[in-house]
C-alpha positions in Angstrom: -159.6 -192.5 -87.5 -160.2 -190.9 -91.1 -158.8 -193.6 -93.4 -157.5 -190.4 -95.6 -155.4 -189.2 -92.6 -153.4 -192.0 -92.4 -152.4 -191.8 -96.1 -149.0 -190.1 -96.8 -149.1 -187.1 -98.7 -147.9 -186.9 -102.0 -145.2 -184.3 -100.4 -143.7 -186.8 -97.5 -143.0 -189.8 -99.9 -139.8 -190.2 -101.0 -140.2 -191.9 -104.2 -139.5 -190.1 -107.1 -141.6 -189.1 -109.8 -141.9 -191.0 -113.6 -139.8 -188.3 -114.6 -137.6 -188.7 -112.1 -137.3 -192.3 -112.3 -136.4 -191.6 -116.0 -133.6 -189.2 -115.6 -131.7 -191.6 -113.1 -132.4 -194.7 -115.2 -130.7 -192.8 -118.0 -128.1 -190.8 -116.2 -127.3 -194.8 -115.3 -127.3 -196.1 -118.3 -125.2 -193.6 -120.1 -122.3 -194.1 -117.3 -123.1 -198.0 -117.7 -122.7 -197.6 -121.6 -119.8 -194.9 -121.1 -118.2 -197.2 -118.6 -118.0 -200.0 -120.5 -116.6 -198.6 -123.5 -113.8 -197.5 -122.1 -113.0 -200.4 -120.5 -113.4 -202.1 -124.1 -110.9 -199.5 -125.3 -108.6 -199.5 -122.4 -108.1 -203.6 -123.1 -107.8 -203.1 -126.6 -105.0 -201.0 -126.0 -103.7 -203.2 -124.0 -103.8 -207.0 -125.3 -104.3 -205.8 -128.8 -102.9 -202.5 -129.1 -103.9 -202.6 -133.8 -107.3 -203.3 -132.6 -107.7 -199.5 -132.3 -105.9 -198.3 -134.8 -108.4 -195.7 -136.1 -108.1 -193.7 -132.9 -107.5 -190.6 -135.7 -103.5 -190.2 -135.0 -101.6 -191.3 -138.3 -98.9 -192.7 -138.5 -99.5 -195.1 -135.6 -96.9 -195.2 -133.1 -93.8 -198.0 -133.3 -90.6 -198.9 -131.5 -90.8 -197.5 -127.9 -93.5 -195.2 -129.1 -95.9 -197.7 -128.2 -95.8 -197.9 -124.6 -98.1 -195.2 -125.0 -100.9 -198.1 -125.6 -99.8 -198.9 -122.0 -100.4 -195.7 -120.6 -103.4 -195.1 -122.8 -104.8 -198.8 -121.6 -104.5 -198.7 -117.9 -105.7 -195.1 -117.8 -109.2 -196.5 -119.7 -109.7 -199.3 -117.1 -108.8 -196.7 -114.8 -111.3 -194.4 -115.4 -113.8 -197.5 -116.2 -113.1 -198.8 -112.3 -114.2 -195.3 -110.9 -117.3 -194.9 -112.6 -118.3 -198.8 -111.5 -117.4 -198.2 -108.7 -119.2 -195.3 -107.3 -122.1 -196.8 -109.7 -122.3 -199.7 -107.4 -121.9 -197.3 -104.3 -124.5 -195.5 -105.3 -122.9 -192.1 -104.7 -124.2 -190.3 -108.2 -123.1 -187.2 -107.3 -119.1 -188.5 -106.8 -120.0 -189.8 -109.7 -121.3 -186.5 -111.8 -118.1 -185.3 -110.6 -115.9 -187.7 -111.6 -118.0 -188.2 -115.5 -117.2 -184.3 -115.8 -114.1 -184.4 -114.9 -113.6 -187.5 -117.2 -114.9 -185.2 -120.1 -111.2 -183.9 -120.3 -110.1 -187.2 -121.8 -112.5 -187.2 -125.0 -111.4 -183.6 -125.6 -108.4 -184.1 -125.2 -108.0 -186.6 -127.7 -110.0 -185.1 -129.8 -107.3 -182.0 -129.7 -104.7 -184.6 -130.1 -105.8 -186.4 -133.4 -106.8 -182.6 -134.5 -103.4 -181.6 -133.8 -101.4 -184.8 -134.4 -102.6 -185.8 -138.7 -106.1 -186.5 -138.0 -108.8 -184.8 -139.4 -111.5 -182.8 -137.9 -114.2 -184.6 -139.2 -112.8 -188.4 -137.6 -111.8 -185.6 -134.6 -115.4 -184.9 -133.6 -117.5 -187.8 -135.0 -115.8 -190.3 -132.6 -114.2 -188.2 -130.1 -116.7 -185.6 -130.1 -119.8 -188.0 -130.0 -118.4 -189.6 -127.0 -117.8 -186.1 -125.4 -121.8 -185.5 -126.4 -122.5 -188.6 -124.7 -120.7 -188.0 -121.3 -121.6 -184.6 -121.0 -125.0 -185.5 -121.6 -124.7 -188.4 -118.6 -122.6 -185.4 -116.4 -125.9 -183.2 -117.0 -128.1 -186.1 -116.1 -126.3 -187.1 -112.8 -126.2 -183.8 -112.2 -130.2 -183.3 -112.2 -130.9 -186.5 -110.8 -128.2 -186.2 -107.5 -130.2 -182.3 -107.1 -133.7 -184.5 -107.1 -132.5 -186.9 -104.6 -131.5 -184.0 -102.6 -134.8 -182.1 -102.8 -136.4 -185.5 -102.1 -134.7 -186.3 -98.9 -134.5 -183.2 -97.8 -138.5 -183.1 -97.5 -138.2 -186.9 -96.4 -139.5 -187.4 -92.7 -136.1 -189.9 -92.6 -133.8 -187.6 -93.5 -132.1 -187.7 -90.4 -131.4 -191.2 -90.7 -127.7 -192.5 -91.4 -126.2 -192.0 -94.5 -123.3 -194.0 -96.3 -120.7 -191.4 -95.0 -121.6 -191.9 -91.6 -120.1 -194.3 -89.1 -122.9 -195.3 -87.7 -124.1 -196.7 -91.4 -121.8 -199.7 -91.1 -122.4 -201.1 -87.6 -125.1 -204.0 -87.0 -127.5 -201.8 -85.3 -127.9 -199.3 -87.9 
């Protein structure tokens, strides 16, 4: 037998390309960084609630106003448990979905310290720059979840169980 026969094509492998390897190593990465951060917040707001107070909204809320730190706390580490979670699933494009979906929350408070005595400036250089950032990660999943597609799809085991299927959990698989 021809020893180039038995080679696999560049077309059958599965592995991905430099390029490839890049976007997912940084499409991880930003939802690591992202991730963390919010968790950071999220405990801030909740075991040291003055630790963030340059979130942009002045005056800073008192008296029963700040059970908002609650709210504003468990919703971080909330949103910090889905994206390490599905991370360490390794189902990137729940998690594109989720990271856009999560874009909502630096807009949003962006229109809230725009609208609530903050100024535009603080408004989109923290706020903003994190809505950059995770949009940026959302476009990144994005690309990377339609590569592993395109790659499996022209993979010779793309029949083979996936993490949705049944079959995936039991000893034989």
């Amino acid at each position: 037998m021809n020893a180039t026969a038995a080679a696999p094509s560049a077309e059958t492998t599965a592995s991905p390309a430099p390029s490839g390897r890049l976007v997912a190593r940084a499409a991880t990465g930003i939802a690591i960084v992202t991730g963390l951060l919010v968790a950071y917040f999220g405990l801030g707001f909740l075991f040291d609630p003055h630790s963030a107070d340059n979130f942009g909204i002045k005056p800073w809320p008192t008296g029963n106003a700040t059970g908002y730190f609650d709210v504003k706390g468990v919703r971080d580490l909330a949103t910090a448990g889905a994206v390490f979670t599905l991370l360490a699933l390794r189902q990137h494009r729940a998690l594109a979905w989720i990271m856009l979906f999560d874009l909502l929350i630096p807009l949003g408070d962006m229109v809230a310290v725009i609208t609530h005595g903050g100024t535009v400036a603080f408004a989109l250089a923290v706020h903003g720059s994190a809505a950059a950032l995770l949009a940026l990660g959302v476009v990144l999943q994005f690309i990377r979840v339609s590569r592993d597609s395109s790659l499996t799809a022209s993979s010779p085991t793309a029949s083979s169980p996936t993490a949705f299927s049944p079959t995936a959990f039991s000893p034989t698989a």
